[in-house]
C-alpha positions, 0 to 999 in steps of 0.5 A: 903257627896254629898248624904246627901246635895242633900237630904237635899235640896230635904226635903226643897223643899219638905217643901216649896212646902208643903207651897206654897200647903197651903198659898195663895197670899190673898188680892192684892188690894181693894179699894170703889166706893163712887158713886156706893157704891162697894167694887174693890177687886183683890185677888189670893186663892190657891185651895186645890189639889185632894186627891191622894187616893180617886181623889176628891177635898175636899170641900171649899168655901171662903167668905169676912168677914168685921169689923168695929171698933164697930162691931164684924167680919161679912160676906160681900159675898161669893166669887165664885172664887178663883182668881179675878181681879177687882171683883165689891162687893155691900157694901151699909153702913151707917157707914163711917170710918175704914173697915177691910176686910179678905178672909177665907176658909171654909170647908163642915161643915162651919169650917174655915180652913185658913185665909188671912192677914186682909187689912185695907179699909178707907170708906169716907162718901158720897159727894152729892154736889161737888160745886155750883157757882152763877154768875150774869151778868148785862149786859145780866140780867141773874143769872147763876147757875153752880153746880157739885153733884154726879149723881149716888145719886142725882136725883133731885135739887131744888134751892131757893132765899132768900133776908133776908139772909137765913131766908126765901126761895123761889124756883127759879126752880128745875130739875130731875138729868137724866144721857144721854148715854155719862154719862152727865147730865145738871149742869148749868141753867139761868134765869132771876132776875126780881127785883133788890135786894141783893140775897143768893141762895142755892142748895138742893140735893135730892134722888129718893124718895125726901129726902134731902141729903144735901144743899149747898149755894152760897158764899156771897149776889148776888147783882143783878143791871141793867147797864141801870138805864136810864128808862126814856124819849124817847126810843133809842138803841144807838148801836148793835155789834156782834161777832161768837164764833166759839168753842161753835157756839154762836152768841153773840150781845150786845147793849146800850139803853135808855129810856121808854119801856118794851121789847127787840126784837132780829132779823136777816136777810141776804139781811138787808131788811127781818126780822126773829125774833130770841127772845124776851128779858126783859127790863133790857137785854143788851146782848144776845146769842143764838146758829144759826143753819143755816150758812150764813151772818147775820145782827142783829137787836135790837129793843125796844119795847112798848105795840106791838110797835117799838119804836127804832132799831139799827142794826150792821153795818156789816153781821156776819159770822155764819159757823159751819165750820169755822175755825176763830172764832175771828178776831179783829184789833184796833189802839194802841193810845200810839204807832199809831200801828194796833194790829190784834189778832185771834184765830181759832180752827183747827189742819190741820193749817200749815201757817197763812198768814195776808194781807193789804188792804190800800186806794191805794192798794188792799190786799198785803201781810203783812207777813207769819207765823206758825200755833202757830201765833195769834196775830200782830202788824202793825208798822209805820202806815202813817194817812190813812184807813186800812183792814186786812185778815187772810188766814189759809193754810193747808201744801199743801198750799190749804185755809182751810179759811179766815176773812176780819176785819173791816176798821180803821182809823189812824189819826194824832197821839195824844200824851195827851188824856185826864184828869179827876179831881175831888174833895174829901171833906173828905181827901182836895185832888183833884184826876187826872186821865189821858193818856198820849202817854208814848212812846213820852211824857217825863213829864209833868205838871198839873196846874188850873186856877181860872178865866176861863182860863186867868191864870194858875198856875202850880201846879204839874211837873212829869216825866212820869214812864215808866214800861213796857207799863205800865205809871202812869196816876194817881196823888193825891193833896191838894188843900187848898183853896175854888174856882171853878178851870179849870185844864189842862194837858200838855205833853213834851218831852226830848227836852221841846216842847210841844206835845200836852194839855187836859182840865178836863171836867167842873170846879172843886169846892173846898167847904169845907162848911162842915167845920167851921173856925169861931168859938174857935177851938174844936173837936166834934167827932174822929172815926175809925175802922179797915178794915178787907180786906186790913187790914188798920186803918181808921180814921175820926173826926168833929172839928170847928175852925180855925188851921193849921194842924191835929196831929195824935198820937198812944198809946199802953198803954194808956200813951206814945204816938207817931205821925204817921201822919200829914194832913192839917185842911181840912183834915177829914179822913185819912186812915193808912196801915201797922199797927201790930196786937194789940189795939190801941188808937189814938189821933188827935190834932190840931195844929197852925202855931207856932206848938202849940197844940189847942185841942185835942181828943182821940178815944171813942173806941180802934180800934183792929187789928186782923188777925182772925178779924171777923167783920171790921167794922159797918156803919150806915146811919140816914135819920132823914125825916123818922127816917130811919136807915141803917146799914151796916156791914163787915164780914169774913162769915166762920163758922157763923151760926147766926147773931143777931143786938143790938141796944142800946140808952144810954139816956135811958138805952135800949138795943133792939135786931133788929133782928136775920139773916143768916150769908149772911146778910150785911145791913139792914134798921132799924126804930126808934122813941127813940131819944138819943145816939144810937149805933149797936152791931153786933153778930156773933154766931156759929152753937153751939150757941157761940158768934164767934165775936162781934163789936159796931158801934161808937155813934150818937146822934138821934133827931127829924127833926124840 
């Protein structure tokens, strides 16, 4: 019995050797390369064995075939080993999707003789543009072009301007895509926008023989402005600061100018005496960067300049240190005016840091030491300051206690403390309200009150008591109130704390005046106009009305259906906007009476359209401006841009039954001026219209009457 089990299992073994002989591993791995168009496939074939008779390996070779879901099963290459690991394949298609992929031998007469399982291969089309990022700064007046294609493919871009939201383009700059031996290429330009304008960029890339492969356009208008609008009067650089980046060994200087001059000139020098030019910049720059080969202590001087004349300078008050081997990149120390505390942060790039040490200097004493910390240590505060100039060092040691490096700040000065700052009013006609904005120092002052006067001063009336919201170091420095009657009033701001002493006071700068001329109290009580749209970004109803009369307050009322209608707001008479959040999805009509002090309804007036608030709204709103001197129109929209290919403006006068198209834009557009001669009720209709030509969503403007100047 043991006999026959034993040669049972022999047989089996037999078999199952026999197997492994014909059967093979097949496919272990596969995968495609977009970028180099190469098929990664890792595969282990069993080799036919000698024959025993005749010692000769019959003849095989192995080839990977291919099949697309439209295509019959066809040969990819001719493998020349029966076991590799990673073998890089070319496959060049233009056919993206599903690929099926199997291994087959053959015999000398081309016959198949075996085949693998089929391995399922998913081929993704080609991203030639991976991102492109538009930035403008308008401090330093550059445009910042920052993109990301896929090198293996691209070899040249091209990037363009348009102004009429991508109907016309005109080219900024192009570049050739060349990969250096580190496998980088160059992703990022500047230039300078000479003109102020409204701009849309794209970025078309192109292959090697100039064909394009693809285009891509910056998200939204770049609206392109200069911070210095004051080009007038005499010339002045009011002042220059600078600082050394230590990560990317950048200079980097700012500057504040004034006045009538065309060019900027950028110099440097060690001894404050001998100049060096380092640029020459446009008018409209402010700030500026430039690498610094040469180490040392630098000052910086602006200049500004006018047909090869200076006519202004400033230069920073103190030398910068530019080493390519510093350690402290950053070093800054300032007055906390809440609490009367110095903060110093730095920063410093170094991994053989094991301790910081930070010393003060004071007017009595040279620098002593503040304290000792670890090297994850990058910021402190200095507490309990007496008035008095200060100075602070930052000294880097290695673990053996040796200086790798050290930054002196600037000096600060720490007066008296001052517990109110300052207030800012100011006076919005359409809604009645005075706004106030002020400081306070939260950390004494517990409340405190706001109150005007309208005689210069001589007397005051309070008009607001507040305690101070405390939140962290966060306080409410904001509040909004009516103010209902006409006048010029001075305002101030008192501070107190728990035990109701006075900690100090702040005057707005210049009086306030409350005028509400736009208003007319004399005549019989009448609405001319209710308006209102809904804001698609922070999904609020905003609402605004034209009435005369002389009424207490305005009643604002929502209806559904046209027949019920509940209150949702009341404002005083002065009052002519008003805006409304938290409202739900759906059509509204909204309803503002006015009302007497007895509570007694004047006159009423419902919204000429129905306002509709939608998540998936397109259009929020459409504005437009009439300046009847030139019969000039600005129009002006808001739009989620996603998926519009086209955007057509209607304009439609109802006195004449005309409706004209104005014109037809790219979906960057927002604004444009429109000029018009038909007198009449007149209203827009903006379009959105998909790559298909449907109309994705559209939306009127409300109605004005237009008429002639006299």
């Amino acid at each position: 019995m043991k006999k026959l089990i034993m040669i049972v299992v022999l047989m089996l073994g037999s078999l199952v050797l026999s197997g492994c002989d014909v059967f093979d591993t097949g496919i272990n791995n596969v995968w495609y390369d977009e970028t180099t168009s190469t098929i990664h496939i890792s595969y282990r074939i069993v080799e036919e064995k000698e024959d025993e008779e005749t010692g000769e390996t019959p003849f095989e070779s192995l080839h990977l075939l291919g099949k697309t879901k439209d295509s019959e099963w066809f040969e990819i290459t001719e493998l020349t080993s029966f076991t590799k690991n990673e073998q890089e394949i070319p496959y060049e298609t233009d056919v993206y999707g599903d690929l099926e992929l199997k291994i087959v031998k053959k015999s000398a007469d081309g016959s198949i003789t075996h085949t693998t399982d089929i391995y399922n291969l998913y081929i993704n089309e080609p991203q030639f543009i991976y991102h492109f990022d538009v930035q403008f700064d308008s401090w330093s007046g550059v445009v910042n072009f920052n993109f990301g294609v896929n090198a293996q493919l691209v070899k040249n871009i091209i990037i363009y301007k348009s102004t009429d939201g991508g109907n016309n383009w005109v080219e900024v700059l192009s570049s050739e895509i060349v990969i250096d031996d580190e496998q980088f290429y160059k992703s990022n330009f500047e230039y300078y926008e000479y003109e102020e304008d409204n701009y849309v960029y794209k970025l078309v890339a192109l292959d090697e023989d100039s064909t394009v492969l693809n285009e891509q356009s910056s998200w939204g208008e770049i609206n392109v402005y200069y911070e210095n609008k004051n080009n007038d009067g005499e010339a002045r650089i009011d002042y220059v600061v600078c600082n050394y980046d230590v990560y990317s060994s950048n200079v980097n200087i700012w500057w504040n100018s004034f006045g009538d001059f065309d060019t900027v000139l950028i110099e440097k020098s060690t001894d404050n005496t001998v100049w060096e030019l380092v640029d020459t910049l446009p008018r409209f720059v402010q700030s500026y960067n430039y690498q610094e080969v040469n180490d040392g202590e630098y000052y910086y001087r602006v200049s500004a300049e006018k047909d090869d004349v200076v006519l202004s300078s400033n230069v920073s008050e103190n030398t910068l240190r530019v080493n390519e081997n510093a350690l402290i990149g950053y070093l800054d120390a300032w007055l906390n005016w809440d609490t009367q505390n110095i903060q110093i942060n730095w920063d410093f790039q170094s991994e053989d840091v094991f301790e910081v040490v930070i010393k003060r200097k004071t007017q009595e004493s040279e620098y002593e030491l503040l304290g000792s910390f670890g090297a994850l240590k990058k910021t402190h505060t200095d507490e309990d300051l007496v008035p008095g100039n200060y100075q602070y060092k930052v000294v880097l040691l290695d673990k053996d206690g040796n200086e790798l490096d050290s930054l002196e700040t600037s000096e600060i000065n720490v007066e008296q403390p001052q517990h109110v700052y300052h207030l800012n009013a100011w006076f919005n006609q359409s809604t009645g309200e005075v706004h106030f904005n002020f400081g306070l120092n939260q950390h004494q002052v517990s409340y405190y009150t706001i109150e005007k006067s309208d005689d210069g001063g001589l007397s005051w009336e309070v008009i607001i008591i507040e305690d101070v919201q405390n939140e962290d170091d966060w306080y409410k420095d904001n509040f909004v109130a009516y103010e209902l009657t006409e006048g010029v009033y001075a305002y101030r701001i008192t501070g107190y704390n728990n035990e109701n002493e006075n900690l100090g006071e702040a005057y707005n700068y210049g009086e306030v005046i409350v005028d509400y001329t736009n208003l007319n109290f004399d005549e019989p009580t009448e609405f001319f106009h209710f308006g209102g749209n809904f804001n698609i970004y922070d999904q609020t109803v905003n609402l605004w009305w034209n009435s005369q009369g002389n009424y207490t307050e305005h009643v604002i009322e929502v209806t559904v259906d046209g027949v019920n209608y509940e209150e949702v707001l009341r404002v005083p008479r002065v009052v002519t906007f008003v805006s409304i959040d938290s409202v739900e999805d759906g059509e509204y009509m909204f309803r503002i009476s006015a009302v007497d002090e007895n509570n007694i309804v004047v006159d009423s007036i419902t919204i000429e359209n129905a306002i509709s608030v939608r998540e998936n709204a397109q259009i929020g709103a459409v504005h437009f401006w009439w300046d009847c001197t030139y019969d000039q129109l600005q129009i002006s929209w808001e739009i989620i841009k996603d998926d519009v290919a086209t955007i057509k403006v209607y304009r439609t006068n109802t006195t004449i039954n005309s409706t004209v198209l104005v014109g037809e834009y790219g979906p960057l557009k927002t604004t444009l001026l429109d000029t018009i001669t038909d007198t009449g009720i007149t209203y827009y209709t903006i379009v959105l219209i998909d790559s298909e030509g449907n109309i994705i969503d559209q939306l009127d403007s409300d109605s004005y009457e237009i008429y002639t100047c006299e």
